[in-house]
N, C-alpha and C positions, 0 to 999 in steps of 0.2 A: 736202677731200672729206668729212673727219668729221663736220661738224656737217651733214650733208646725210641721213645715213644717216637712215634711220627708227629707232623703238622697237623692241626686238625684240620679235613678236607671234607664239605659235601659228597654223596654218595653218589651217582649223578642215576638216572634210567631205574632199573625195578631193583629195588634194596636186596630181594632175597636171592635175584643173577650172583649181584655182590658179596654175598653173605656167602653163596655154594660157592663161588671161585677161593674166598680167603677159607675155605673146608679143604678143596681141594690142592691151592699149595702150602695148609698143615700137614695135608694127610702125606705131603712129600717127605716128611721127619721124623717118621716113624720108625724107618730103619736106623735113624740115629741114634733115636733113645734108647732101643736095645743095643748097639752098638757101646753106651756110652754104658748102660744098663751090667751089659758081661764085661767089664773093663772096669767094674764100681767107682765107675763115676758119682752113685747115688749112695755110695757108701757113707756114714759118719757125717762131714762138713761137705763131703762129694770133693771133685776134682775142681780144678778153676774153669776146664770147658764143660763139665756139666754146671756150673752154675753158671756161665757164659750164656750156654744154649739154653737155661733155666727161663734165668735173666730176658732174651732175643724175644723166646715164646709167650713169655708173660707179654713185655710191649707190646709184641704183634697182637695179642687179645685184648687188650686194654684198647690201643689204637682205633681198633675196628671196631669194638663194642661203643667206643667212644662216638667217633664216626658214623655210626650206627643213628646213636640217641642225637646228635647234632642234626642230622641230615631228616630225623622224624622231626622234631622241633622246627627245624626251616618247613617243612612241606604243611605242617599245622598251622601254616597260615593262607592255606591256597583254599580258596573255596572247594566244599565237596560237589564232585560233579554230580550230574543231575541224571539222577534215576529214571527210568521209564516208568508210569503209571502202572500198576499191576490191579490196579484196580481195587482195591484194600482201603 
């Protein structure tokens, strides 16, 4: 699965824009894995492309979750902006 993972890369703008777009092109693979699902692919050892596409999905979550925790760790070093008085 390691040579699958990506670079690790800064998140850049608001993390959780980021977080719903890599949702929305998983939720593009869903017709695959039932695809691959009625075809038993997931049968026993599974097939080479269900462990292929097994394999792809893993990285792309690790990637991102990676990316994720990288890109909070660089911003925890930014000062926190400055609240308004609420009177408290």
């Amino acid at each position: 699965m390691q040579p699958r993972i990506t670079s690790v890369h800064a998140l850049e703008g608001d993390v959780f824009d980021d977080y719903v777009a890599y949702l929305r092109q998983s939720s593009k693979f869903v017709e695959k894995v039932y695809q691959l699902e009625k075809a038993g692919g997931f049968d026993g050892a599974g097939s080479q492309e269900s462990r292929d596409f097994t394999a792809d999905r893993l990285a792309a979550g690790a990637s991102m979750l990676r990316d994720m925790i990288y890109s909070a760790w660089l911003q925890s070093a930014n000062p926190e902006p400055q609240r308004p008085n609420s009177g408290f």
